[in-house]
N, CA, C and O atoms as CSV, one atom per row, in Angstrom:
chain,resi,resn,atom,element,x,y,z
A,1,UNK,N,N,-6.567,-11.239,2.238
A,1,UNK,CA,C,-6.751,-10.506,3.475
A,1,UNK,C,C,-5.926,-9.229,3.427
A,1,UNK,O,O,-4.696,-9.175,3.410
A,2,UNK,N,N,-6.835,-8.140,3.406
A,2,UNK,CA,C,-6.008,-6.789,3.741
A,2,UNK,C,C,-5.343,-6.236,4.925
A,2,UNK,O,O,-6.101,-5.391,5.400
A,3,UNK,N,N,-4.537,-6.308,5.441
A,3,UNK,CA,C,-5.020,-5.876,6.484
A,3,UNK,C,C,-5.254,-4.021,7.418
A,3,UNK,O,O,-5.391,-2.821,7.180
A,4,UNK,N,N,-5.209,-4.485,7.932
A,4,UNK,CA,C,-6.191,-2.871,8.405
A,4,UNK,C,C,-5.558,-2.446,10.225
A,4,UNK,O,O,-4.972,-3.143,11.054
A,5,UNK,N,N,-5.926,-1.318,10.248
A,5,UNK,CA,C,-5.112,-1.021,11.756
A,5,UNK,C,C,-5.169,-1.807,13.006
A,5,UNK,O,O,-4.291,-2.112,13.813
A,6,UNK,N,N,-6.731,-2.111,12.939
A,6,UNK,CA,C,-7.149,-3.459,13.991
A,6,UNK,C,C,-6.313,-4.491,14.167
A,6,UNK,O,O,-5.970,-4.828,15.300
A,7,UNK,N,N,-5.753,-5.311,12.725
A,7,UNK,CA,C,-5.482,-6.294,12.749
A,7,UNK,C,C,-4.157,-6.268,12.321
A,7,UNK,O,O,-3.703,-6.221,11.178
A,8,UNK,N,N,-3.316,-6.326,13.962
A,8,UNK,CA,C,-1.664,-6.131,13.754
A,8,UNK,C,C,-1.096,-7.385,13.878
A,8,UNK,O,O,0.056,-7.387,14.310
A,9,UNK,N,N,-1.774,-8.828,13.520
A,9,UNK,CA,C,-1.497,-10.002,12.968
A,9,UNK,C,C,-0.914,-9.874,11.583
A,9,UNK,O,O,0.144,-10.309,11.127
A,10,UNK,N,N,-1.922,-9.129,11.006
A,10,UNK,CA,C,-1.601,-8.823,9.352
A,10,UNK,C,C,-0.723,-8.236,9.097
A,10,UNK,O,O,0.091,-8.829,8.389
A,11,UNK,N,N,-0.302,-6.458,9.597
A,11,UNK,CA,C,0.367,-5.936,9.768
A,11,UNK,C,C,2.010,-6.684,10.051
A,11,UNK,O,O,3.118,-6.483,9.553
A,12,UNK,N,N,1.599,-7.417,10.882
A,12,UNK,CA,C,2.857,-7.862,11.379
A,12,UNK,C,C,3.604,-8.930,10.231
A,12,UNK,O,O,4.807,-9.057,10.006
A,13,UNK,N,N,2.513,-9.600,9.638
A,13,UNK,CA,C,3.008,-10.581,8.302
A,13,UNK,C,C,3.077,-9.957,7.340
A,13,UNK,O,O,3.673,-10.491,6.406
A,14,UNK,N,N,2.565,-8.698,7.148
A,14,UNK,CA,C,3.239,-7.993,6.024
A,14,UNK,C,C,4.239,-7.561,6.053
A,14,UNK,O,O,5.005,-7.604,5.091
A,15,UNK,N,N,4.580,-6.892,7.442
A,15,UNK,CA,C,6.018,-6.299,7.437
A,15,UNK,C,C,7.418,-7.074,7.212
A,15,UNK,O,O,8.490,-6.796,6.673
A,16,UNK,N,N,6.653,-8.636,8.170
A,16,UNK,CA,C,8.085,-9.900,8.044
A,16,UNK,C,C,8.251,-9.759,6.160
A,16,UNK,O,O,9.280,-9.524,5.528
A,17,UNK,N,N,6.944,-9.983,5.667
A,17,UNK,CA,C,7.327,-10.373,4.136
A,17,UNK,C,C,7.946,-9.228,3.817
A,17,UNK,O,O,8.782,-9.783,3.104
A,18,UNK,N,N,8.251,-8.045,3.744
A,18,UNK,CA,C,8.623,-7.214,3.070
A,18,UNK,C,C,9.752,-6.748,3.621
A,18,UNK,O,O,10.456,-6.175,2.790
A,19,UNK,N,N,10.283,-6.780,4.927
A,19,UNK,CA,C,11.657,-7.213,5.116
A,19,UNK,C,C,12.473,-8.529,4.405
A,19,UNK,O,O,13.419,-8.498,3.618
A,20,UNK,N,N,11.799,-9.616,4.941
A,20,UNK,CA,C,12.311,-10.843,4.295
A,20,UNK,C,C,12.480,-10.711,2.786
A,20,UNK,O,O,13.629,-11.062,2.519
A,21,UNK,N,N,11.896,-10.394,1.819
A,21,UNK,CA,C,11.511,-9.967,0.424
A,21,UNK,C,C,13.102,-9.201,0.045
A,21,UNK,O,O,13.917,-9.599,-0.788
A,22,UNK,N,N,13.190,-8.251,0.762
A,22,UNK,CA,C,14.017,-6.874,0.634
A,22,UNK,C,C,15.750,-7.735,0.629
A,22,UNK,O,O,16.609,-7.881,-0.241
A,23,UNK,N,N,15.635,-8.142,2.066
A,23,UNK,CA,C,16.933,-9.034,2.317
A,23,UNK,C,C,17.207,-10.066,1.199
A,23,UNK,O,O,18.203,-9.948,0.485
A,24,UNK,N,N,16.239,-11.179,1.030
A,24,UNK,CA,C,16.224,-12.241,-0.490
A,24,UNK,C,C,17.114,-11.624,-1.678
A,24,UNK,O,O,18.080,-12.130,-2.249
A,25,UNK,N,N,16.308,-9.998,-1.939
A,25,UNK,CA,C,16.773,-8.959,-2.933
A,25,UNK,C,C,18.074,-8.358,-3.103
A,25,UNK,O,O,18.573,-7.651,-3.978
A,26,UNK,N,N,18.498,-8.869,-1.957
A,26,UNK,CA,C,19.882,-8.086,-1.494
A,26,UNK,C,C,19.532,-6.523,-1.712
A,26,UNK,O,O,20.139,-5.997,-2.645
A,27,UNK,N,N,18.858,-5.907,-1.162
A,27,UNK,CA,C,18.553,-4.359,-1.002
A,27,UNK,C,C,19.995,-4.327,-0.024
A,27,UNK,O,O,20.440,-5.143,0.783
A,28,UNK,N,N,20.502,-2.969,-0.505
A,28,UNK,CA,C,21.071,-2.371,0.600
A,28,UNK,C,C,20.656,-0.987,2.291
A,28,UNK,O,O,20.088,0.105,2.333
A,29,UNK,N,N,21.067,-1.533,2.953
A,29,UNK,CA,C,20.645,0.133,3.843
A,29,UNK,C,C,19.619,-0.144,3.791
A,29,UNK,O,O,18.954,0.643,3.116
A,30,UNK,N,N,18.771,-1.431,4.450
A,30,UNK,CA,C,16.988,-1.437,5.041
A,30,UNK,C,C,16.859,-0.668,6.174
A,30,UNK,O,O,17.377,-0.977,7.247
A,31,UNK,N,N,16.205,0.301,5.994
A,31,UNK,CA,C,15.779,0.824,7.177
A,31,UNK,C,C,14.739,0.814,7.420
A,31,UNK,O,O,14.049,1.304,6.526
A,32,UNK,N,N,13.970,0.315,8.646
A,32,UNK,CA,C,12.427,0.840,8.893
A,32,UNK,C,C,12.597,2.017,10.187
A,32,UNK,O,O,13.510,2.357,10.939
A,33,UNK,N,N,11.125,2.423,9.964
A,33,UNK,CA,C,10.638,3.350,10.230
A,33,UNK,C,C,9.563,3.381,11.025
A,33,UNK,O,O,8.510,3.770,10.519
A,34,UNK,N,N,9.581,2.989,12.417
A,34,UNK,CA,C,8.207,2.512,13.136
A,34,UNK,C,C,7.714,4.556,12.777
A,34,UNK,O,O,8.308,5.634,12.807
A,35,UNK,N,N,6.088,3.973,12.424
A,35,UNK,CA,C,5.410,5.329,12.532
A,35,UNK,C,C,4.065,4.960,12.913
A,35,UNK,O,O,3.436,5.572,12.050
A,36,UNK,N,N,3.266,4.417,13.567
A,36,UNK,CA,C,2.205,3.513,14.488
A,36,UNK,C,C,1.827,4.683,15.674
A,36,UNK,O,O,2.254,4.690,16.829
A,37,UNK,N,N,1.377,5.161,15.369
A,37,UNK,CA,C,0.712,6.225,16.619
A,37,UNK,C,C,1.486,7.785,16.471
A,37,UNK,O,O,1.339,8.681,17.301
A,38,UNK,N,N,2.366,7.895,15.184
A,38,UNK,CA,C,2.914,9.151,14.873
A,38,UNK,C,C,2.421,9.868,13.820
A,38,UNK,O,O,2.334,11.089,13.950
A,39,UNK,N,N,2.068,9.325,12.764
A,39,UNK,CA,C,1.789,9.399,11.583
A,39,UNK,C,C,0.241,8.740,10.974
A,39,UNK,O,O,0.126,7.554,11.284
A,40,UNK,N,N,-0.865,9.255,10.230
A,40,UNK,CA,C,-1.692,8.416,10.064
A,40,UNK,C,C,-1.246,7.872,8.449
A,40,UNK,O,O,-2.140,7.080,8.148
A,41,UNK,N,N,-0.448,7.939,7.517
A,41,UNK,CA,C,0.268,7.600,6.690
A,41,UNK,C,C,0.365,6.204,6.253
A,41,UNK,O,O,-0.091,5.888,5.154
A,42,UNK,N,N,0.927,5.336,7.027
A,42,UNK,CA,C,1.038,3.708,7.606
A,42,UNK,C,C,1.757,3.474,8.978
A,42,UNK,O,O,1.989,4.504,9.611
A,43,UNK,N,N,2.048,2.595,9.397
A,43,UNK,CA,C,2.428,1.894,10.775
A,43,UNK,C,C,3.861,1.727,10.430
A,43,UNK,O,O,4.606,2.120,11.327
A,44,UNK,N,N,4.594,1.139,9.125
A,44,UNK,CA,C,5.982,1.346,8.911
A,44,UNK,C,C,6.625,1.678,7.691
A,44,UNK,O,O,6.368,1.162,6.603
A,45,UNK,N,N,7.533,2.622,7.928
A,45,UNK,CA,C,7.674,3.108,6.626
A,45,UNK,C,C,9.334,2.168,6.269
A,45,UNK,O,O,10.155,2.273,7.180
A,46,UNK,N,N,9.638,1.587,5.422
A,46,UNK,CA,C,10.859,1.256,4.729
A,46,UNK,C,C,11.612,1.813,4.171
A,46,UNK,O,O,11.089,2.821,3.694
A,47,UNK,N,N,13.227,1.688,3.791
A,47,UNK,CA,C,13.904,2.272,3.044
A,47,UNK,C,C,14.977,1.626,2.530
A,47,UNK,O,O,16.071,1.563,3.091
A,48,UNK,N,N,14.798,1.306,1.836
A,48,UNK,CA,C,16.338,0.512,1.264
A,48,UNK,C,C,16.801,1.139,-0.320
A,48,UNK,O,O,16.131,1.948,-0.963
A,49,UNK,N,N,17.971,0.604,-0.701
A,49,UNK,CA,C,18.685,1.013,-2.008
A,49,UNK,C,C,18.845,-0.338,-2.884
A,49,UNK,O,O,18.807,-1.480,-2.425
A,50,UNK,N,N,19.030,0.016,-4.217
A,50,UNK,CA,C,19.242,-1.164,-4.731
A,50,UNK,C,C,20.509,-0.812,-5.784
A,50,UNK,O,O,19.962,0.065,-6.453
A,51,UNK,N,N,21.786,-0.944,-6.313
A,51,UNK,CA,C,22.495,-0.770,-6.788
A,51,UNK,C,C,22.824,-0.345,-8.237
A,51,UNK,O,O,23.846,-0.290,-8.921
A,52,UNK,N,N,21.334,-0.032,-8.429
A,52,UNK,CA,C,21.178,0.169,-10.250
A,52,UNK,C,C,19.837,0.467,-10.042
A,52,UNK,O,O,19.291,0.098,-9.003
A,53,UNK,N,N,19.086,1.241,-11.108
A,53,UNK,CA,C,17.840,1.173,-11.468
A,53,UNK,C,C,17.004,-0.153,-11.940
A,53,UNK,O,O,15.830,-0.507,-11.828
A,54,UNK,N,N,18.267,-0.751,-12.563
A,54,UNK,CA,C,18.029,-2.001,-13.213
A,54,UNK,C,C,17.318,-2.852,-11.893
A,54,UNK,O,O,16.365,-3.616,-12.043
A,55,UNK,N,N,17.956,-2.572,-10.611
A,55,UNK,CA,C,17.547,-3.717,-9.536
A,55,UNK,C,C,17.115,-2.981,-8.721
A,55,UNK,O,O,17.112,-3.560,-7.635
A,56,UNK,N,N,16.636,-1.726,-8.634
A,56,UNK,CA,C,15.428,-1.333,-8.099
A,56,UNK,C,C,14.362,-1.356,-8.371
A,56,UNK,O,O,13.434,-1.305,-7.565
A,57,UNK,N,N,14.239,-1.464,-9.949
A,57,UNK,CA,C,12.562,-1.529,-10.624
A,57,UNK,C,C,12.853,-3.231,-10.224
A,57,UNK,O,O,11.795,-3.423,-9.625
A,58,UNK,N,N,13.428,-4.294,-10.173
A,58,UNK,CA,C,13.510,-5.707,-10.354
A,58,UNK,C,C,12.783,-5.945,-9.235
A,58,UNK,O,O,11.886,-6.784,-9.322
A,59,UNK,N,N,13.043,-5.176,-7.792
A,59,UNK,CA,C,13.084,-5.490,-6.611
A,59,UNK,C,C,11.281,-4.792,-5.919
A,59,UNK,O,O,10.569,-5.158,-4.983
A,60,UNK,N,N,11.170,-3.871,-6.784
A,60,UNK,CA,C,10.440,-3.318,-6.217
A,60,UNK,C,C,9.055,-3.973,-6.977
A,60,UNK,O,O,7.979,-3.975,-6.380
A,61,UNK,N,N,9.223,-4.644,-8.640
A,61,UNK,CA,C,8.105,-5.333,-9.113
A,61,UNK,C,C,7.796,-6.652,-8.439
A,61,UNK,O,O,6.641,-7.068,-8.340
A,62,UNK,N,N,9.136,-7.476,-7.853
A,62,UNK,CA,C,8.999,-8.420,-7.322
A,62,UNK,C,C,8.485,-8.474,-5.674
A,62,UNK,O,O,8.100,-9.557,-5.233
A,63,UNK,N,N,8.494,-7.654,-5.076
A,63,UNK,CA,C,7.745,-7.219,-4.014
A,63,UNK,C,C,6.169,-6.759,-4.031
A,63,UNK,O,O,5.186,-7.266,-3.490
A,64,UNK,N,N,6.288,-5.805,-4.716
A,64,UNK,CA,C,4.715,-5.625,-5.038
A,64,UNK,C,C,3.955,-7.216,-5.951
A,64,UNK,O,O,2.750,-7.466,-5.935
A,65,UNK,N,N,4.572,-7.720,-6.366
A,65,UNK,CA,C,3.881,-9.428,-7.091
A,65,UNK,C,C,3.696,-10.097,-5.460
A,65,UNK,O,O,2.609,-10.443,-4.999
A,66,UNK,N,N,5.114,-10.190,-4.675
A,66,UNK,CA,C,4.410,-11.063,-3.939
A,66,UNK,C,C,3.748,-10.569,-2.545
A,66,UNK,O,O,3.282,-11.339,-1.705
A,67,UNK,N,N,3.788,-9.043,-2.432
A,67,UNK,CA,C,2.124,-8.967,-1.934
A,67,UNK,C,C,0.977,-9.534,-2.045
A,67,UNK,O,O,0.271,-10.140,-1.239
A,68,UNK,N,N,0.855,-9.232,-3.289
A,68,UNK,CA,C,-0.380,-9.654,-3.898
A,68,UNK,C,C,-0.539,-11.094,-3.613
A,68,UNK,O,O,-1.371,-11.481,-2.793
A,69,UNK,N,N,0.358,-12.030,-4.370
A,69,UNK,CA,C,0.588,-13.358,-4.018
A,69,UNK,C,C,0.070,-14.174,-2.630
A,69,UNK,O,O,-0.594,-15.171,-2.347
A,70,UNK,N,N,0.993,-12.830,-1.788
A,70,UNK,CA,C,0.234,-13.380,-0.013
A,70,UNK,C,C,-0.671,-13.233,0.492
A,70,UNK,O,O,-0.862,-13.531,1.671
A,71,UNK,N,N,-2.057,-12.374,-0.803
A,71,UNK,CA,C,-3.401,-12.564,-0.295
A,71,UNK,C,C,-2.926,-10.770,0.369
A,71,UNK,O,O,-3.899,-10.245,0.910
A,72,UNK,N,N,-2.227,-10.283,0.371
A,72,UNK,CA,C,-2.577,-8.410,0.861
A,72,UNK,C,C,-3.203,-7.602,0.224
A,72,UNK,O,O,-3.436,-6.460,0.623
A,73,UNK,N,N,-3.662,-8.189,-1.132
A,73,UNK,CA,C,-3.915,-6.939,-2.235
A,73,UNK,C,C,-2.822,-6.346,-2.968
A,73,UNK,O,O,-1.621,-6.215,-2.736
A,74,UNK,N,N,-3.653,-5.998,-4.004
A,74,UNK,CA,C,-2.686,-4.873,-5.124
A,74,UNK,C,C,-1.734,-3.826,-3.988
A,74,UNK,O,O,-2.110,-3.168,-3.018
A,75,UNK,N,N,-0.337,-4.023,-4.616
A,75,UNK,CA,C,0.277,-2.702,-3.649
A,75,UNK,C,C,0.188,-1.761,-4.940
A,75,UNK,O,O,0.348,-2.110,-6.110
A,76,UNK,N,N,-0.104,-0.492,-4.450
A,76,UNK,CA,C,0.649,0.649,-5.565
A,76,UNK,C,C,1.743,1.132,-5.592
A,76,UNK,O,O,2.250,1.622,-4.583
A,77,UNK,N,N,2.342,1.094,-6.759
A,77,UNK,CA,C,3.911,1.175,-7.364
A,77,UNK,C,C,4.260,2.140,-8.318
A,77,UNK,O,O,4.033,2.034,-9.524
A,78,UNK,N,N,4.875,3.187,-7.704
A,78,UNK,CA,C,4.997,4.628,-8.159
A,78,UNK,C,C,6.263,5.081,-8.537
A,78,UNK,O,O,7.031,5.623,-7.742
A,79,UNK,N,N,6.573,4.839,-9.980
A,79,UNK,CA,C,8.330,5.586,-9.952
A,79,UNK,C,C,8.893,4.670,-11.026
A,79,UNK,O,O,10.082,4.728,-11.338
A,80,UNK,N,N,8.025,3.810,-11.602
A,80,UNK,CA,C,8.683,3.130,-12.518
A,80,UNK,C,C,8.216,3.799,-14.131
A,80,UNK,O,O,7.174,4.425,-14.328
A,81,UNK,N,N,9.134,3.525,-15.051
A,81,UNK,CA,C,10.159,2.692,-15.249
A,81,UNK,C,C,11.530,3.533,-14.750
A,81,UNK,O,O,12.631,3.006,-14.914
A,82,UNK,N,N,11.432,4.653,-14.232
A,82,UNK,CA,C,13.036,5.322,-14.635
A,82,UNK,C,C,13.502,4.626,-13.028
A,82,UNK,O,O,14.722,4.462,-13.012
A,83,UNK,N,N,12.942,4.261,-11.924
A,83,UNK,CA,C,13.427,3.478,-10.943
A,83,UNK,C,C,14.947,4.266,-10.190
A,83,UNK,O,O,15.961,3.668,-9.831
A,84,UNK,N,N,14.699,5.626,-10.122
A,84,UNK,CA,C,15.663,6.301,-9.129
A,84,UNK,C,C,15.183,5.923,-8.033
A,84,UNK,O,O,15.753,5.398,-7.076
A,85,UNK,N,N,13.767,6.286,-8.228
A,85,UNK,CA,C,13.033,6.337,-6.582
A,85,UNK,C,C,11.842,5.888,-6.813
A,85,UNK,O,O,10.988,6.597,-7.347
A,86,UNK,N,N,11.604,4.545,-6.410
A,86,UNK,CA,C,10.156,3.786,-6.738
A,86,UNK,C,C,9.659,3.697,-5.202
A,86,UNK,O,O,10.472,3.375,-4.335
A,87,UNK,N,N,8.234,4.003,-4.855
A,87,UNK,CA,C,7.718,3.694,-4.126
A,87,UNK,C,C,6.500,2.578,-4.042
A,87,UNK,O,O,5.880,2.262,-5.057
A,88,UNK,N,N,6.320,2.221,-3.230
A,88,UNK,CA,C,5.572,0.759,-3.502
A,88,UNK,C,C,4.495,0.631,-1.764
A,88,UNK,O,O,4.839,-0.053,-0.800
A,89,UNK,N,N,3.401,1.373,-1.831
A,89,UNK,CA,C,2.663,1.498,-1.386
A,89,UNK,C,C,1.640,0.224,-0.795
A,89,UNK,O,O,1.002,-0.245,-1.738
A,90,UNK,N,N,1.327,-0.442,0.497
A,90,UNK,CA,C,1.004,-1.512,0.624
A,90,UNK,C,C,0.241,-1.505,1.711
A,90,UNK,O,O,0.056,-2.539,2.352
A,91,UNK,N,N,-0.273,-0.390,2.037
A,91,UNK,CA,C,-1.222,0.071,2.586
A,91,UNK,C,C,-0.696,0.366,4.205
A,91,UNK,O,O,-0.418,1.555,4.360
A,92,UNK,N,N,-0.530,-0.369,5.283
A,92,UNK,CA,C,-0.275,-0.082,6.323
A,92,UNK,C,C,1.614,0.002,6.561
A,92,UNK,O,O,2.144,0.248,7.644
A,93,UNK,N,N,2.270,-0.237,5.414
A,93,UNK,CA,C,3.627,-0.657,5.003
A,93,UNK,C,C,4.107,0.340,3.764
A,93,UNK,O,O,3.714,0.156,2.612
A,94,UNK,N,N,4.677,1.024,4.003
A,94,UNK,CA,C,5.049,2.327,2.609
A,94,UNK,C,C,6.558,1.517,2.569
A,94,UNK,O,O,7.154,1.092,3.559
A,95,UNK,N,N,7.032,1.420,1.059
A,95,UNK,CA,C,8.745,1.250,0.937
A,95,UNK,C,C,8.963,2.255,0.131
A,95,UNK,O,O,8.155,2.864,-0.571
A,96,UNK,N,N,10.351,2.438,0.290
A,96,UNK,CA,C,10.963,3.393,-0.747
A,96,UNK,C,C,12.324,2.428,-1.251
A,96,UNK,O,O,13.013,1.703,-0.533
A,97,UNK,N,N,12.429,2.624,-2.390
A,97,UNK,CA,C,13.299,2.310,-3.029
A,97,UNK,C,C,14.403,3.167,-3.236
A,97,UNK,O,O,14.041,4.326,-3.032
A,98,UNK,N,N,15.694,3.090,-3.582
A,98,UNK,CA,C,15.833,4.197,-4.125
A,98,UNK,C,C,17.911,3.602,-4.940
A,98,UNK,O,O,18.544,2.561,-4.762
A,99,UNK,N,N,18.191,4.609,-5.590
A,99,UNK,CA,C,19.471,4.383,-5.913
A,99,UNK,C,C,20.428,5.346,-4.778
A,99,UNK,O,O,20.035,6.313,-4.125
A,100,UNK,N,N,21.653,4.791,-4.792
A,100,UNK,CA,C,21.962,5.235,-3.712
A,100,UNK,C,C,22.486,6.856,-3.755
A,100,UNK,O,O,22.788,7.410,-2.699
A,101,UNK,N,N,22.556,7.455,-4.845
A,101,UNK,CA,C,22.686,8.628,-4.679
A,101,UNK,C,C,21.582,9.832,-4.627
A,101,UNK,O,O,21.642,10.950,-4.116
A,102,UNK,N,N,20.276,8.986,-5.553
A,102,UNK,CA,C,19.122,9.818,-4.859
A,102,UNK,C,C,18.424,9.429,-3.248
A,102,UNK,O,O,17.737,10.312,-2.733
A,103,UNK,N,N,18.555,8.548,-2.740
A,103,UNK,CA,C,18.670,8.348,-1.138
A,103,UNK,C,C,19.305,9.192,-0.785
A,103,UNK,O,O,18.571,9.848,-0.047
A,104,UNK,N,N,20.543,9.781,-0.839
A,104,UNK,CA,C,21.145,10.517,-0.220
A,104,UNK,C,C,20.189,12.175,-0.475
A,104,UNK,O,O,19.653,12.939,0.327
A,105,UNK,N,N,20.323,12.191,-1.881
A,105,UNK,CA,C,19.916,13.557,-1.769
A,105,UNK,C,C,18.609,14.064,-1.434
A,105,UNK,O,O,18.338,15.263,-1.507
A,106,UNK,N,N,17.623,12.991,-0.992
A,106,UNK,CA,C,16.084,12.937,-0.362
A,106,UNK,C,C,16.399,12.848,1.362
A,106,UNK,O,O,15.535,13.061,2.212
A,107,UNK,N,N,17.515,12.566,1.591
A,107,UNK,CA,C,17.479,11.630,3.229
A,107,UNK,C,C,16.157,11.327,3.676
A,107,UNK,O,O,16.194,11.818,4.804
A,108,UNK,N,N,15.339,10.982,3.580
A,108,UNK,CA,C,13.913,10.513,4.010
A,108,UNK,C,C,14.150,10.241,5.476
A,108,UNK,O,O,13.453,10.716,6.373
A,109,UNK,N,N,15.320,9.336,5.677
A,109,UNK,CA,C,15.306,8.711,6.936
A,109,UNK,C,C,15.470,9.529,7.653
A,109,UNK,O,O,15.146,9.060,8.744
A,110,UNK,N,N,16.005,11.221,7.865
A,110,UNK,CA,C,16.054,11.734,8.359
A,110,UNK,C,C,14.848,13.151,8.679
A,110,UNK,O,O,14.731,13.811,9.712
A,111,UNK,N,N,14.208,13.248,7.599
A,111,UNK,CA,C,12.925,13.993,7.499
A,111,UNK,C,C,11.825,13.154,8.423
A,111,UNK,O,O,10.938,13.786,8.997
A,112,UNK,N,N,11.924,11.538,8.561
A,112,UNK,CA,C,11.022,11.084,8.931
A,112,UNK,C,C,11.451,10.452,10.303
A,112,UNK,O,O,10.850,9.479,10.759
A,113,UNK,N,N,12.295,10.921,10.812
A,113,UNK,CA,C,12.826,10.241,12.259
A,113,UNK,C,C,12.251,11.358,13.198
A,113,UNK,O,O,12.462,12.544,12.946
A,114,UNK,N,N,11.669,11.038,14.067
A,114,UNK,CA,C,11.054,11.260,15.514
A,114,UNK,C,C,11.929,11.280,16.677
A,114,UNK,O,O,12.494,10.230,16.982
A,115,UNK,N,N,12.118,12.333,17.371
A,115,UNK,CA,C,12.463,12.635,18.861
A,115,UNK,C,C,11.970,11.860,19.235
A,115,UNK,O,O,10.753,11.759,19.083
A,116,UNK,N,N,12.883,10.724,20.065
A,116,UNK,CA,C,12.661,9.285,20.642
A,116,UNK,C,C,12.326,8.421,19.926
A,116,UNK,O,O,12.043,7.340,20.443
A,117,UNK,N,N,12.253,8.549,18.758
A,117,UNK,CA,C,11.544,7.571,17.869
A,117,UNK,C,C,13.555,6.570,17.645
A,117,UNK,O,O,14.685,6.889,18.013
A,118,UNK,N,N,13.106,5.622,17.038
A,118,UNK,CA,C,14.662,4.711,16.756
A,118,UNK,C,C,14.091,4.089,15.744
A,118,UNK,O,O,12.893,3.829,15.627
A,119,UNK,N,N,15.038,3.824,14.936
A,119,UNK,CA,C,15.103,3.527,13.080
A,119,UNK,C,C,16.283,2.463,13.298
A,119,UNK,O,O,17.500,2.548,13.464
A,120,UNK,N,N,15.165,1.218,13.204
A,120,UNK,CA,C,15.705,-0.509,12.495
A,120,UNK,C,C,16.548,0.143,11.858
A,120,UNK,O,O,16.469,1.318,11.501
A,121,UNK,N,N,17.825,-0.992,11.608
A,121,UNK,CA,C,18.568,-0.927,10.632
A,121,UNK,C,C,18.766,-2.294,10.117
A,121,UNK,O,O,19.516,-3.058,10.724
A,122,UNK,N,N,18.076,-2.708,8.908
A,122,UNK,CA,C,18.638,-4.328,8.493
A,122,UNK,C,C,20.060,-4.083,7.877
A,122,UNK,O,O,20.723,-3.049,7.967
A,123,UNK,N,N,20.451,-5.461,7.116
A,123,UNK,CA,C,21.220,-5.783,6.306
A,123,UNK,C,C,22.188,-4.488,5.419
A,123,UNK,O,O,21.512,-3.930,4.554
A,124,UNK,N,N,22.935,-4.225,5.483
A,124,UNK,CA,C,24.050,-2.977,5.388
A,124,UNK,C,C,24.693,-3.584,3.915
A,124,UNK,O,O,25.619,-2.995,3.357
């Protein structure tokens, strides 16, 4: 099951898995990104770090597997092998990966934050 804008059942179980996924991973600095009526892009965008390249490509292959796994479809996974900054595309759900010093020098979270908009913060 893909899911699609209609169906924010799906949406909504993709996003738990890919938080839940992220946290398992010990990602650092999860941030989401509600973008659902701002952006036609996806509904949430992610951001977390992983402490090495080594465990950002780890984190970001093992996420995109268990997409797939949960019946969402192929995610597309962009940035590997050098894994500064892997993105992992999942249709209504964008993540970014990143090491923590190219996070900084992209700030995404801040290019992509909205006047009134408020940015989740998981696991630190």
């Amino acid at each position: 099951m893909v899911p699609t804008m209609a169906d924010n059942d799906g949406v909504d179980a993709l996003y738990a898995l890919v938080m839940q996924q992220l946290d398992d991973d010990q990602a650092q600095e999860i941030v989401s990104i509600p973008l659902e009526g701002k952006s036609s892009v996806a509904d949430h965008m992610v951001v977390a770090s992983g402490r090495s390249t080594r465990q950002v490509a780890a984190m970001a292959q093992k996420l995109a597997e268990k997409i797939k796994q949960a019946g969402f479809g192929p995610a597309r996974v962009e940035g590997l092998p050098q894994a500064d900054w892997v993105l992992i595309d999942a249709g209504d759900i964008v993540v970014h990966l990143f090491r923590p010093e190219v996070r900084s020098f992209y700030n995404l979270e801040r290019m992509w934050s909205f006047e009134g908009g408020e940015l989740k913060q998981g696991r630190s």
